[in-house]
N, C-alpha and C positions, 0 to 999 in steps of 0.2 A: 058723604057716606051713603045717602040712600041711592045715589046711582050706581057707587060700585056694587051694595045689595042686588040693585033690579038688574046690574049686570053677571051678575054669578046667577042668581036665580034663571037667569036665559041662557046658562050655557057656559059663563065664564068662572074662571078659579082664580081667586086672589091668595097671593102669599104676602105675610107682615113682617117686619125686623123690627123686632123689640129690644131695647136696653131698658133698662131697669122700670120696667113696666110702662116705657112707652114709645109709641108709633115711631119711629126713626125711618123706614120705607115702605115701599108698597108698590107692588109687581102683580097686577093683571091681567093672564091670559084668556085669550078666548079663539079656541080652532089653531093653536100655533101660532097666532099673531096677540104679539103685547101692544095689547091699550091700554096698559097707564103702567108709568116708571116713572116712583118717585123718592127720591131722599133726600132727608133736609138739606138744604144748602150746606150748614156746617159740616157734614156728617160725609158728605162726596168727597168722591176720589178716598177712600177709605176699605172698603171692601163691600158697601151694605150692598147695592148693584148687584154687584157679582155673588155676593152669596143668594139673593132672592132670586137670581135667573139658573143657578146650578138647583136650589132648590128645586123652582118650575121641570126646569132641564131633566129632571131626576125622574120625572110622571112624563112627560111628552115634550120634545123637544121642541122651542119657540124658533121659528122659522122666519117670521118677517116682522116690519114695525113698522110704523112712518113716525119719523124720528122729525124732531124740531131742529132747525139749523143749529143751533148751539149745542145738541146734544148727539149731532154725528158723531164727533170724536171718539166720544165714550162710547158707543153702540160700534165702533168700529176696533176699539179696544176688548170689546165681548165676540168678536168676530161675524161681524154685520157689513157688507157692504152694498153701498145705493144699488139700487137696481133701477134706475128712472129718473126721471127731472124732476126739479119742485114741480111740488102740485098744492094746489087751491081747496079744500076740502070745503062742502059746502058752506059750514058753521063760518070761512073765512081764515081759518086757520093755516098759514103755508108748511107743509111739509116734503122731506125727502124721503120716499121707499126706500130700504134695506131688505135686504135678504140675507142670508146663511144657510150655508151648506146642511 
């Protein structure tokens, strides 16, 4: 929690999905690009995604991501496609660029 803090305090805006008062997702923009998309495992392929990214969408349109292998599909069902090869992020993490129109 205190990183997504220091990261809204720098510029980024997080949006939450609550059910019955609690955290079910969490959708972090900063600059048009989403650093962090989360919803519980259970709760995926449901709508929470999609309603947190129409929220963001609603203030300023999220334009690119670096999505995790497992999570293209989904990022490509929000209308997101790679724009690049896996890439190596410092921290060691591999990700694929997306973009949107």
């Amino acid at each position: 929690a205190a990183v997504i803090v220091a990261r809204d305090q720098d510029g980024g805006t997080t949006y939450v999905a609550l059910f019955q008062g609690v955290i079910i997702g969490v959708l972090q923009v900063r600059e048009r690009h989403i650093a962090l998309l989360f919803v519980l495992p259970e709760l995926q392929s449901r709508g929470v995604g999609r309603a947190l990214l129409r929220a963001a969408d609603a203030e300023i349109k999220c334009l690119s991501v670096h999505a995790s292998a497992n999570s293209v599909s989904a990022y490509m069902r929000y209308g997101f496609m790679p724009s690049g090869a896996d890439q190596l992020a410092d921290d060691g993490i591999r990700f694929i660029p997306m973009r949107r129109a």
